[in-house]
C-alpha positions as CSV (number, residue, x, y, z in Angstrom):
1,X,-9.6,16.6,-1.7
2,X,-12.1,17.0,-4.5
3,X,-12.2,14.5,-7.8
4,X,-12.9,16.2,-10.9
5,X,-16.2,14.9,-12.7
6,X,-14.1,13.9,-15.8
7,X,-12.7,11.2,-13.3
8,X,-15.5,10.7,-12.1
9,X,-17.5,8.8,-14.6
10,X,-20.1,6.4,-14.0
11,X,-19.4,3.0,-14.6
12,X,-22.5,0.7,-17.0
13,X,-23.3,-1.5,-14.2
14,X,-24.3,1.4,-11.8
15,X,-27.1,3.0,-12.0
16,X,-27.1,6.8,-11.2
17,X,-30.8,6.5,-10.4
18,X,-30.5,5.6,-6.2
19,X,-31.4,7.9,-4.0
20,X,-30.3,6.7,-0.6
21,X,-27.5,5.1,0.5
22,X,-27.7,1.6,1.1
23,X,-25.0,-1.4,1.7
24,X,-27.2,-4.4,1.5
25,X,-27.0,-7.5,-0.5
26,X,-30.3,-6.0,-2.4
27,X,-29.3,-2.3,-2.8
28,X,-25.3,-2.1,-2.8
29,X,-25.3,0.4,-5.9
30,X,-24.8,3.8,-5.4
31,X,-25.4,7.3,-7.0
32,X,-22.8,9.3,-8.5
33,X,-23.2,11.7,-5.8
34,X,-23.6,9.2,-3.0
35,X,-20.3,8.1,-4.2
36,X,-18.5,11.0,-4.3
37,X,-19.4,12.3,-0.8
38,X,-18.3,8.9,0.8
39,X,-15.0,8.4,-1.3
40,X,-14.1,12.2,-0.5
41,X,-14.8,11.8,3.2
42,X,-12.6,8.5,3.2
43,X,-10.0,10.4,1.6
44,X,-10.4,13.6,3.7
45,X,-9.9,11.1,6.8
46,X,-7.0,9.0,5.4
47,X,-5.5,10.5,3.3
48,X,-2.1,11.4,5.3
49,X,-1.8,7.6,5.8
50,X,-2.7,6.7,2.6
51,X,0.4,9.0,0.9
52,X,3.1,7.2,3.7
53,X,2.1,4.0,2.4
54,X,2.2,4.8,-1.1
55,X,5.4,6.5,-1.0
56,X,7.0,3.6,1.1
57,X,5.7,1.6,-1.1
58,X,7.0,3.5,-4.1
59,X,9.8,5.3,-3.3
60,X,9.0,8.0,-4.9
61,X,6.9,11.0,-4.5
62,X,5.6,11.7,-8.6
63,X,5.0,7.5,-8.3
64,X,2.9,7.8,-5.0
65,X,0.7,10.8,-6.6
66,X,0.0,8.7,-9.4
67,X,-0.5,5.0,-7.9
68,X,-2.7,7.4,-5.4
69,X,-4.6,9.1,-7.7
70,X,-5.4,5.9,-10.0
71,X,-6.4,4.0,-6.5
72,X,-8.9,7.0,-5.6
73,X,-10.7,6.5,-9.0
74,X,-10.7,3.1,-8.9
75,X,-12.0,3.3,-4.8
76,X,-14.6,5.8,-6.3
77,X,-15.6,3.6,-9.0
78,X,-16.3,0.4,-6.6
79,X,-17.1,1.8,-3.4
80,X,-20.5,-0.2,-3.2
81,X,-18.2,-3.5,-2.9
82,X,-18.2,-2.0,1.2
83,X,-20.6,-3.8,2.7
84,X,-19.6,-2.9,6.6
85,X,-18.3,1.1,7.2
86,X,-15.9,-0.4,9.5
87,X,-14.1,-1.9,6.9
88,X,-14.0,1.0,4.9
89,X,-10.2,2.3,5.9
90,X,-8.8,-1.1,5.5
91,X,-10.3,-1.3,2.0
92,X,-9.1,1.5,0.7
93,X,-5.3,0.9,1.9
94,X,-6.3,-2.9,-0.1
95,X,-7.5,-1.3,-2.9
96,X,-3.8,1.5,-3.2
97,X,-1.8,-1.8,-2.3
98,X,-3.2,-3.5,-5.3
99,X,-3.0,-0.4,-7.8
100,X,0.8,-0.2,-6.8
101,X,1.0,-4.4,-7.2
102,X,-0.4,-3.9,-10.5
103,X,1.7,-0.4,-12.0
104,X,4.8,-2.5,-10.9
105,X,4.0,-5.2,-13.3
106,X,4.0,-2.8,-16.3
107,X,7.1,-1.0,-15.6
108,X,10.1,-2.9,-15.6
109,X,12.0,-0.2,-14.3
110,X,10.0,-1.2,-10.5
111,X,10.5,-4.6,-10.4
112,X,12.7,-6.0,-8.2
113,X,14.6,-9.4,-8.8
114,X,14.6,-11.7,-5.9
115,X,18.2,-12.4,-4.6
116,X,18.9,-14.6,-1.1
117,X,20.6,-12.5,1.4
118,X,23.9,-14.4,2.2
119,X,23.8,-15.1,5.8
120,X,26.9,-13.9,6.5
121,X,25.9,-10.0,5.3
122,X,24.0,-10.4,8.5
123,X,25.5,-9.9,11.4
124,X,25.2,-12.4,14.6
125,X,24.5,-9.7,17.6
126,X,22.3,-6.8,16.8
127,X,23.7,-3.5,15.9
128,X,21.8,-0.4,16.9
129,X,21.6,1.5,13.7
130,X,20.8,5.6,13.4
131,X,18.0,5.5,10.8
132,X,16.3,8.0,8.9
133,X,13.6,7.9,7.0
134,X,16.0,8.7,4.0
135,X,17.9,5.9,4.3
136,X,15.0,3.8,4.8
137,X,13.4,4.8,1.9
138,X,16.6,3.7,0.2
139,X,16.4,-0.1,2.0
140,X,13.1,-0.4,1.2
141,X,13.7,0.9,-2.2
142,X,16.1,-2.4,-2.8
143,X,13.8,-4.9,-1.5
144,X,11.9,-7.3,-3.7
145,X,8.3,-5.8,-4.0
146,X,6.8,-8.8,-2.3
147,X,8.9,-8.3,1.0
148,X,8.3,-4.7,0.8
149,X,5.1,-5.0,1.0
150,X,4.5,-7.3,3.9
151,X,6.9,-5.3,6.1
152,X,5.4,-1.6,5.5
153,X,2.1,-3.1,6.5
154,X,3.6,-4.5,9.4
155,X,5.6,-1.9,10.8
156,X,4.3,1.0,9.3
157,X,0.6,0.2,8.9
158,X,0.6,-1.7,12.3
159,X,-1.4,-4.5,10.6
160,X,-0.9,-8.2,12.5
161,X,-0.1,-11.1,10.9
162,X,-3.7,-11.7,10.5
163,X,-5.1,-9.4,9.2
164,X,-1.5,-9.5,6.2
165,X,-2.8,-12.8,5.7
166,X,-6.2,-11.7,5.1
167,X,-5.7,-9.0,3.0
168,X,-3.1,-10.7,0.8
169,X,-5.3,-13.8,0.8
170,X,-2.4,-16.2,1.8
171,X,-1.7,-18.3,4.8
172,X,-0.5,-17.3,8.3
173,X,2.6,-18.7,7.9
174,X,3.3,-17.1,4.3
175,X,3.4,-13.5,6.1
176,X,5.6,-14.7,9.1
177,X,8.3,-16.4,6.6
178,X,8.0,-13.1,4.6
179,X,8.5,-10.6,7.8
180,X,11.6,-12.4,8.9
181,X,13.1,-12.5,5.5
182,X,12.2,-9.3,5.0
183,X,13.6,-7.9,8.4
184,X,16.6,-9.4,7.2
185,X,17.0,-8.6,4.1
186,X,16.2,-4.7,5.5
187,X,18.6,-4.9,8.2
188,X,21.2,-5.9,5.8
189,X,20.4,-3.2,2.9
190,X,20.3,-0.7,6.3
191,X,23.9,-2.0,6.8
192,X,25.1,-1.2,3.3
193,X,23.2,2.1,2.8
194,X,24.6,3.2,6.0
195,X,28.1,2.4,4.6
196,X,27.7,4.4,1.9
197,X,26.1,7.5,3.6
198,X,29.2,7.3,6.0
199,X,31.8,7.3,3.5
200,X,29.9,10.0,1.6
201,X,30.1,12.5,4.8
């Protein structure tokens, strides 16, 4: 995927001068084109990924494009924050998890009001329920941004509790009171949606 050089514009504090590309404490800035090869090369790798978690993330495919496309700048733009390769992928999924955080806080029309799910909605044994990913995307749509999150990067990005907790920066037991709320709260909007698909067929 190539970034057009209007996006691609570099920022004061770097200087375009560097010839080599170096992650160390003492040489962490990079050049425009040192940047551009690595970013592109992330994306070329993870990219597929990258658009399921946007879009479950969004709910919507013109959303996804755009929180995408804003995170790829932004990745492009502070790339020389990675100090260890390794980390790279999981950085990148950080850095389109807090693009979407933040576009949800300007448009009202995304934000979610928090609402208890009344224990009773839920029901005591488990019900096997036929999923697809439409009317998943409709369950997820409905949950409260902050559950939403937590449970696409557990059971979509296969992240542990850990490393939720790290990347969200809160504690252990945050991210476990979240997932089982959330589960919840999904299995319950899975219930409903399911309702209404029946009805409609």
């Amino acid at each position: 995927m190539q970034i057009s050089d209007a996006l691609l514009e570099v920022p004061r504090e770097i200087d375009p001068q560097v010839d080599s590309v170096s992650l160390d404490a003492e040489r962490e800035e990079l050049s425009v084109a040192q940047r551009r090869a690595w970013i592109e090369q992330l994306i070329a790798d993870h990219h597929q990924s990258l658009y399921r978690f946007c879009y479950r993330l969004t709910g919507n495919v013109n959303m996804a494009e755009d929180v995408l496309q804003q995170a790829y700048l932004i990745a492009f733009q502070r790339i020389g924050q990675v100090k260890d390769p390794a980390k790279a992928r999981s950085w990148l999924f950080t850095v389109v998890r807090t693009t979407f955080l933040k576009e949800v806080r300007k448009k009202r029309e995304w934000v979610f009001t928090d609402v208890e799910v009344e224990d009773n909605r839920v029901p005591d044994r488990p019900r096997r329920l036929e999923v697809d990913s439409q009317r998943l995307q409709v369950a997820l749509d409905a949950l409260p941004e902050t559950f939403r999150v937590t449970v696409v990067m557990h059971y979509q990005q296969q992240m542990s509790y850990r490393e939720i907790a790290e990347q969200l920066e809160i504690p252990l037991g945050t991210v476990m009171s979240r997932l089982s709320r959330g589960k919840r709260m999904l299995k319950s909007k899975l219930l409903v949606t399911q309702k209404q698909f029946d009805s409609e067929e």
